[in-house]
C-alpha positions as CSV (number, residue, x, y, z in Angstrom):
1,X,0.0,0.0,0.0
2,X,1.7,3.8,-0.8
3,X,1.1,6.2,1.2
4,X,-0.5,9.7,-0.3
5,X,-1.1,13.3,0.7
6,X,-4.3,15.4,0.3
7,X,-4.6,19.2,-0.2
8,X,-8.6,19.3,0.9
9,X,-11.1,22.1,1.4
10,X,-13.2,21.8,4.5
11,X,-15.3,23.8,6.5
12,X,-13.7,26.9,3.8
13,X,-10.3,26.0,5.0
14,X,-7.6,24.3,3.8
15,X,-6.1,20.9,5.4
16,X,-4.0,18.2,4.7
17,X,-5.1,14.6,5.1
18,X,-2.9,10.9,4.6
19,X,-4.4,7.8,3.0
20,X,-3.3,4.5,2.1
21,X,-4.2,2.9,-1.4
22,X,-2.7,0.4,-3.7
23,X,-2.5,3.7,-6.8
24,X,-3.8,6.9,-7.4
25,X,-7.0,6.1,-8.5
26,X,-7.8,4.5,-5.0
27,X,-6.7,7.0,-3.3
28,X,-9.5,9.4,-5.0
29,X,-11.8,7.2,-4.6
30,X,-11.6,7.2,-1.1
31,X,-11.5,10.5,-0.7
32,X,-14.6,11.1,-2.6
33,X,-15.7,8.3,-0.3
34,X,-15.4,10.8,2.8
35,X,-16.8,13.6,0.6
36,X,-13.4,15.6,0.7
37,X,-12.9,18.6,-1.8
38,X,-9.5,17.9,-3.1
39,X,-7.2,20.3,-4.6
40,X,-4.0,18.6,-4.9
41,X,-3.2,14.6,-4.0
42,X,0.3,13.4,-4.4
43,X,2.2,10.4,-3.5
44,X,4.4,10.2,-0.4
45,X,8.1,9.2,-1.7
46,X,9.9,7.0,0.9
47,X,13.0,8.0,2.5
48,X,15.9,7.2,0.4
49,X,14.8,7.6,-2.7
50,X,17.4,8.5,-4.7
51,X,16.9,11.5,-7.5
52,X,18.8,12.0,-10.5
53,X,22.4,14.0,-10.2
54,X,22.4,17.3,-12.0
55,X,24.7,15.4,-14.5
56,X,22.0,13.0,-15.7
57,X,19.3,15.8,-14.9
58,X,20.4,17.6,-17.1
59,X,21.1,15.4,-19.9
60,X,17.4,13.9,-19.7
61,X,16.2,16.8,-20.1
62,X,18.4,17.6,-23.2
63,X,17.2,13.9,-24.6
64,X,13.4,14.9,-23.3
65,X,13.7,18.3,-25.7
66,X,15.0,16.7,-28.6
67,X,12.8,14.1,-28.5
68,X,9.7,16.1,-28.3
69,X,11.1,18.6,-31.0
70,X,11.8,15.4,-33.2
71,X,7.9,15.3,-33.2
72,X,7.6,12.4,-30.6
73,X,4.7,12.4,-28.1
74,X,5.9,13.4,-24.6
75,X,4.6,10.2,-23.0
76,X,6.4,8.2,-26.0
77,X,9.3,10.4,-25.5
78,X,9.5,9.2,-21.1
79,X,9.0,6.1,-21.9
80,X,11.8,5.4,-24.7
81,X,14.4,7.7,-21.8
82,X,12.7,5.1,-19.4
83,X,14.2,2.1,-21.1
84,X,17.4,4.2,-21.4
85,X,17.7,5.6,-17.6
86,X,16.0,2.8,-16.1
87,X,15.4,5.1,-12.6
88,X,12.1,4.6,-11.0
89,X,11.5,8.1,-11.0
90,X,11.4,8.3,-14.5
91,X,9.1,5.0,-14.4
92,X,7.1,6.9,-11.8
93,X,6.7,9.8,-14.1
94,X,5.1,8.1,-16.8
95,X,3.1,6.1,-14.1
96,X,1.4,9.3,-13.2
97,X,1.0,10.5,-16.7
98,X,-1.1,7.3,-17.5
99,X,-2.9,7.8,-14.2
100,X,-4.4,11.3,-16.2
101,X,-2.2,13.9,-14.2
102,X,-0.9,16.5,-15.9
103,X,2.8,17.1,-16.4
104,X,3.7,19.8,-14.0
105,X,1.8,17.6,-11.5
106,X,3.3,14.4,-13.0
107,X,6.2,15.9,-11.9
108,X,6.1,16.8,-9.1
109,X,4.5,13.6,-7.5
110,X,7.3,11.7,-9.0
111,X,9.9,13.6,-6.8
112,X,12.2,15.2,-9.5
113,X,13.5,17.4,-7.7
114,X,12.8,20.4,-9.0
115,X,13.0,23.9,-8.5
116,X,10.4,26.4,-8.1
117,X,11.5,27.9,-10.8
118,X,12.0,24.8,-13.2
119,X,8.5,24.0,-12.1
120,X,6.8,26.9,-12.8
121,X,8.6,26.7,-16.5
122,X,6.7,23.4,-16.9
123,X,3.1,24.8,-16.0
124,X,4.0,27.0,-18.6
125,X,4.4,24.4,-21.1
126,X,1.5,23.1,-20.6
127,X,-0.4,26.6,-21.4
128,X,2.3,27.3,-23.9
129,X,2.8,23.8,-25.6
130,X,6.0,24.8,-26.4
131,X,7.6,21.2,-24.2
132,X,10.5,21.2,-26.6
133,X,11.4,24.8,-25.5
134,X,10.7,24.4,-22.5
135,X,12.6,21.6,-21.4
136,X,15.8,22.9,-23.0
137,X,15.7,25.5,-20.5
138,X,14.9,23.9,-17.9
139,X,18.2,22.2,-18.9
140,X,19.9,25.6,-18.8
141,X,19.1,26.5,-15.9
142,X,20.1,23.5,-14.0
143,X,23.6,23.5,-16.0
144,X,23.5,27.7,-14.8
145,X,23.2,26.5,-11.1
146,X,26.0,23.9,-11.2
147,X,28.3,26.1,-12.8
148,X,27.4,29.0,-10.4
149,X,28.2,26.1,-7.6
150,X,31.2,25.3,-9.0
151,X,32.3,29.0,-9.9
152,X,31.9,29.6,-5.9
153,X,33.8,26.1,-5.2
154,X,36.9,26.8,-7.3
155,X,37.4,30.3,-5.5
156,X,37.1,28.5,-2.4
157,X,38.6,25.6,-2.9
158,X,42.7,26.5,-3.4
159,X,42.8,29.2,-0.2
160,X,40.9,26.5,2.0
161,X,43.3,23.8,1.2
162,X,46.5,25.4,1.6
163,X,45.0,26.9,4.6
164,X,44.6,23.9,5.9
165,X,47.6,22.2,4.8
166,X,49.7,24.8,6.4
167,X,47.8,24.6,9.5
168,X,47.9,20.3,9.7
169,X,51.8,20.9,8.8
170,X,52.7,23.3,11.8
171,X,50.9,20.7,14.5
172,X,52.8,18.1,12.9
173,X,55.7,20.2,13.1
174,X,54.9,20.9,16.9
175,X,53.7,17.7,18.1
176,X,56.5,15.3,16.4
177,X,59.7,17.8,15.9
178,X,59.9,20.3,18.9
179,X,59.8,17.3,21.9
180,X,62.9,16.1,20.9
181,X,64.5,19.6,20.8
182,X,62.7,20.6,23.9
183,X,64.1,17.3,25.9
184,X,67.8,18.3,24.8
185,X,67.2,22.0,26.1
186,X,66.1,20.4,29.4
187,X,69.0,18.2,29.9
188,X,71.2,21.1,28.8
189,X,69.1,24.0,31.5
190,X,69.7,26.1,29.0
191,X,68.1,30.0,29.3
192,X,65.9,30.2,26.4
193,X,65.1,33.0,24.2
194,X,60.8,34.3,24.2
195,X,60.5,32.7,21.1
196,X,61.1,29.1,21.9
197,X,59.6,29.5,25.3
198,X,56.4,30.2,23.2
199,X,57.6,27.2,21.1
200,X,57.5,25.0,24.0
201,X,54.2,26.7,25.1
202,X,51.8,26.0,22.0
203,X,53.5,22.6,22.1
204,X,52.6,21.7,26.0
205,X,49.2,23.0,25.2
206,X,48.8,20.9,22.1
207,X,50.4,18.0,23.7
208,X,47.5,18.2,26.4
209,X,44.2,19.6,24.4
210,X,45.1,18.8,21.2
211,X,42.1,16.1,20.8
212,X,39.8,19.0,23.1
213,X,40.5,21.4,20.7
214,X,39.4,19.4,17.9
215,X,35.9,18.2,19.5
216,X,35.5,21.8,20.5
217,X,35.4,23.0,16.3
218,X,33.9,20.2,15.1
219,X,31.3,20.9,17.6
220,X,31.0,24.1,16.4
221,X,31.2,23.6,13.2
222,X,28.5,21.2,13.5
223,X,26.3,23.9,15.7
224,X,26.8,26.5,14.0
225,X,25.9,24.4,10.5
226,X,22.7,23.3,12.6
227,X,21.5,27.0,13.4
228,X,21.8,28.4,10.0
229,X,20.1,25.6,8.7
230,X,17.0,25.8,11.5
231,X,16.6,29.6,12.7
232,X,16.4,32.5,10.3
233,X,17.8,34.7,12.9
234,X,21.4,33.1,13.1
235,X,21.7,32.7,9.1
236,X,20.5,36.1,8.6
237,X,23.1,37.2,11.0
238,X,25.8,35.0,9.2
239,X,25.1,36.2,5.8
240,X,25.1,40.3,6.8
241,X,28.6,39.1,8.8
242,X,30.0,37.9,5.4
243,X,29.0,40.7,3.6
244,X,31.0,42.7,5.5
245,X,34.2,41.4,4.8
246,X,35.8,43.1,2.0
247,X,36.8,40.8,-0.8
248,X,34.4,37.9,0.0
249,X,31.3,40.3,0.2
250,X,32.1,41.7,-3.6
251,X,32.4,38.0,-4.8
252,X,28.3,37.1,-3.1
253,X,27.0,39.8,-4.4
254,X,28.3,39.2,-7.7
255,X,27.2,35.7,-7.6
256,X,23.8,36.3,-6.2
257,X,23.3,38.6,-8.7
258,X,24.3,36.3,-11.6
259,X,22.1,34.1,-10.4
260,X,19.1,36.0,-10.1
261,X,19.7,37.9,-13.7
262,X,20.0,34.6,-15.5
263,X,17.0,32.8,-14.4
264,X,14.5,36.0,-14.4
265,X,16.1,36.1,-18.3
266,X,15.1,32.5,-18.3
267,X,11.7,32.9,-16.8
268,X,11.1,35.7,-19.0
269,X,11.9,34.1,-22.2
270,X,9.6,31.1,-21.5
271,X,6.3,33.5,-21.2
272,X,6.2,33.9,-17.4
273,X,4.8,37.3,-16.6
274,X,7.4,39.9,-15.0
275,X,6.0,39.7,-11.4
276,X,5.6,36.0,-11.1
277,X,9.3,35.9,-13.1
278,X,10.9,38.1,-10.3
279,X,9.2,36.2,-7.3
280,X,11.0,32.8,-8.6
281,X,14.0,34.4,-10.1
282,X,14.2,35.5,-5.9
283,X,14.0,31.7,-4.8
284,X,17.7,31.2,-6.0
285,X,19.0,33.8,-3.6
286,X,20.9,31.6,-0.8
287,X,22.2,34.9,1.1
288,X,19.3,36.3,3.6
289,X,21.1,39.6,3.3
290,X,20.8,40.2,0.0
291,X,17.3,38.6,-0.6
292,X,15.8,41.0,2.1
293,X,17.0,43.8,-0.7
294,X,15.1,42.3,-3.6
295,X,12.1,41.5,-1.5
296,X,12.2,45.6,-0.8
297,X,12.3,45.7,-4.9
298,X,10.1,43.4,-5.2
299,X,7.6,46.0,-2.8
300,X,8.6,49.1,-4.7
301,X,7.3,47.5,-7.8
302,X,4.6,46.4,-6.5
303,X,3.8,49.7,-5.7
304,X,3.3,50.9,-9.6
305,X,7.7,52.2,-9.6
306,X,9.3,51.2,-12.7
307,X,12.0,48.3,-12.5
308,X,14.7,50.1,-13.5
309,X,13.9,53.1,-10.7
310,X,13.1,50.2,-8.2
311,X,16.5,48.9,-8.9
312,X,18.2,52.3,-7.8
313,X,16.2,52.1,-4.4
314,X,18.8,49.6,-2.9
315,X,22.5,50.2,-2.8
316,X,23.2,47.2,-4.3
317,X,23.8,47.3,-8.0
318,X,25.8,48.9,-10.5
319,X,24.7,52.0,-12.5
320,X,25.6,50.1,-15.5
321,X,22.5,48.1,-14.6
322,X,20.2,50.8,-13.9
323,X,20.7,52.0,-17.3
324,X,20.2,48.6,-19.1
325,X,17.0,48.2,-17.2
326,X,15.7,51.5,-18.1
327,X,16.4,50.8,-21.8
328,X,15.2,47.4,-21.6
329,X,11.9,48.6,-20.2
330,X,11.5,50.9,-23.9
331,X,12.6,48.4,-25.7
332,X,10.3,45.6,-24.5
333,X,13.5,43.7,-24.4
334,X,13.5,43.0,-20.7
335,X,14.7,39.2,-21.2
336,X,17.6,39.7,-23.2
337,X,18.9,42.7,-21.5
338,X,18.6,40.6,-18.4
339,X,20.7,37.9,-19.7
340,X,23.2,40.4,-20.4
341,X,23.4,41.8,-17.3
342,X,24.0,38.4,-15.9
343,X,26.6,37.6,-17.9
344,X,28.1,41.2,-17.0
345,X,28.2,40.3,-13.3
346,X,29.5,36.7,-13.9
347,X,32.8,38.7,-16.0
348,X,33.1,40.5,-12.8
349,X,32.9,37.8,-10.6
350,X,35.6,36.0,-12.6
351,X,37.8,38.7,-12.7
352,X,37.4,39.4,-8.9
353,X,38.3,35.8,-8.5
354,X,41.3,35.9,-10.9
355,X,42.5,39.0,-9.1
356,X,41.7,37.0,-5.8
357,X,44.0,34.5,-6.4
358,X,47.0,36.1,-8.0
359,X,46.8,38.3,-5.0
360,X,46.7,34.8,-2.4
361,X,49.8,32.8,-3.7
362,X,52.4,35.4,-3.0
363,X,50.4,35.8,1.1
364,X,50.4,31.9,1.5
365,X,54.0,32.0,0.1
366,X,54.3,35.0,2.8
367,X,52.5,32.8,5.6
368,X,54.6,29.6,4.8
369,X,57.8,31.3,5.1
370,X,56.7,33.3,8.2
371,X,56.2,29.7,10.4
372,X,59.2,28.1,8.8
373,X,61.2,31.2,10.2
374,X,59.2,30.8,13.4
375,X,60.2,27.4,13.9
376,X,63.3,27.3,12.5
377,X,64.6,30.4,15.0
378,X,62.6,29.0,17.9
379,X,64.8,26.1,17.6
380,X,68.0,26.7,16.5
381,X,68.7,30.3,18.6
382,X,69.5,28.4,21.5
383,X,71.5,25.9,19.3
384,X,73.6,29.1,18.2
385,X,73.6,30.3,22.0
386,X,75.2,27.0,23.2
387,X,77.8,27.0,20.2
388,X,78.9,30.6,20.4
389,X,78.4,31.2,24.2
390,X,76.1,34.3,23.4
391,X,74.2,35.0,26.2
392,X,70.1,36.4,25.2
């Protein structure tokens, strides 16, 4: 028996109810049964269920647009990338279709994954009937999303792992090289300079709290991880903090911005109405921050002001941008002007990046040389005292 979800009208309000049935079409039936008014029923997926990567995501729905441009029904089309794929959400998708849903709640009952955005572009399909088009960018706009992903991971990815490596290298360092050094100044009762006192300091105190110190950030980490993901307050707080730190804060709102740009062009070009373009164009916004200033856009404009002079309302933007909006709104070019803007923020945010890290080798080059000196003087100063008989 599956388990599926009702959307019902009673009493003039809306509630949610669960039944069991052996398909869809029981599970109507029963509901009817009870005399339930039911706006939406879908199927419960079980835990586990595994979706399709954004690899083969977007490839089936590459395959899906050719196939339907190629003049090839759309439930013909699922079921020859059904023999292909062989997933069972695929298999559940055309289930639903031959239970009579329609695509966009097809779907969604199948569990695909999708975006609000990638959604909407489907119920707009269906009014449309333009699938072909419509599928290809959807396809878009997931490859858009994984490239803004990895954009933000490569940028990220070089500074946190020599970071790191320099960091794992000097507790090595301290915890397997200065005991041996620090038992031959003992036997010696040698007066030490402040620098390898402090040597022999962080060492003691990593010796003892070493495995402390790691609980401690994991548990942190881990909190910290927790609370963005549960209370709006905290991530709020997080995103304003990292938009205040100078190079970093350029680089989200650059991002963001790409983000939002390319899928209201997307949204745009598909037939979706300005408004309703802007409001899901706003759901790919992961910093709190920054979407609190295009919900304040999103106000102005609803208010009758003109996109390009709601744009100027928040200090967040370009003047470049202000002016491609306000000649996008004469030209009734809003979608293609959009695009461009997107791709004028993603230039900046690659050049920002480029700049980033031409500017971070020679500091971690800098850094590295700094605790090798460190080391190397905490070490060998008394060496040099012993040998020369200087007194510090």
């Amino acid at each position: 028996m599956k388990l599926y979800e009702l959307e019902i009208l009673k009493d003039k309000t809306k509630q949610k109810k669960h039944l069991r049935a052996r398909n869809l079409n029981e599970a109507q039936a029963k509901a009817i049964a009870k005399k339930w008014e039911i706006l939406n029923i879908k199927e419960m997926q079980k835990a586990g269920f595994k979706r399709l990567d954004n690899e083969k995501f977007i490839l089936f729905f590459q395959e899906l647009s050719l196939l339907c441009e190629a003049g090839i029904s759309i439930k013909d089309a699922l079921n020859e990338l059904n023999k292909i794929y062989s997933h069972k959400m695929i298999a559940k998708l055309c289930d639903n279709l031959n239970l009579g849903q329609n695509l966009s709640l097809a779907f969604e009952n199948a569990n695909f994954g999708l975006t609000h955005a990638e959604l909407a572009l489907i119920k707009t399909s269906q009014n449309t009937g333009k699938l072909s088009e419509i599928f290809m960018q959807i396809s878009r706009l997931r490859q858009n999303n994984v490239e803004n992903e990895q954009r933000v991971k490569k940028a990220l990815r070089y500074p946190l792992i020599v970071f790191l490596s320099v960091c794992a290298a000097f507790v090595l360092l301290m915890l397997f090289v200065v005991p041996n050094f620090k038992d031959l100044f003992e036997d010696l009762n040698l007066t030490l300079p402040f620098i390898t006192e402090l040597i022999i300091y962080i060492y003691n105190f990593l010796d003892k709290y070493i495995l402390l110190v790691l609980c401690l950030t994991a548990l942190i980490l881990f909190l910290a991880l927790f609370l963005y993901r549960k209370y709006y307050f905290f991530s709020y707080f997080c995103d304003s903090l990292l938009l205040k730190i100078p190079l970093l804060s350029k680089f989200i709102i650059y991002q963001q911005n790409y983000s939002f740009f390319m899928i209201f062009s997307l949204l745009l070009k598909s037939g979706i109405s300005l408004l309703d373009a802007f409001n899901l164009a706003t759901l790919a916004l992961n910093n709190k921050k920054i979407l609190l200033y295009y919900q304040e856009i999103k106000t102005f404009m609803d208010s009758g002001l003109e996109i390009s002079y709601a744009f100027k309302k928040v200090d967040l933007f370009d003047p470049l941008v202000f002016s491609m909006l306000s000649i996008a709104m004469k030209s009734s070019k809003l979608e293609f002007l959009s695009e461009e803007i997107a791709k004028y923020y993603k230039n900046k945010s690659e050049n920002l990046m480029d700049r980033f890290l031409t500017f971070l080798e020679p500091v971690m080059t800098l850094w590295v040389a700094i605790l090798v000196l460190f080391l190397a003087l905490g070490i060998f100063l008394p060496i040099w005292e012993l040998s020369s008989g200087v007194n510090f």
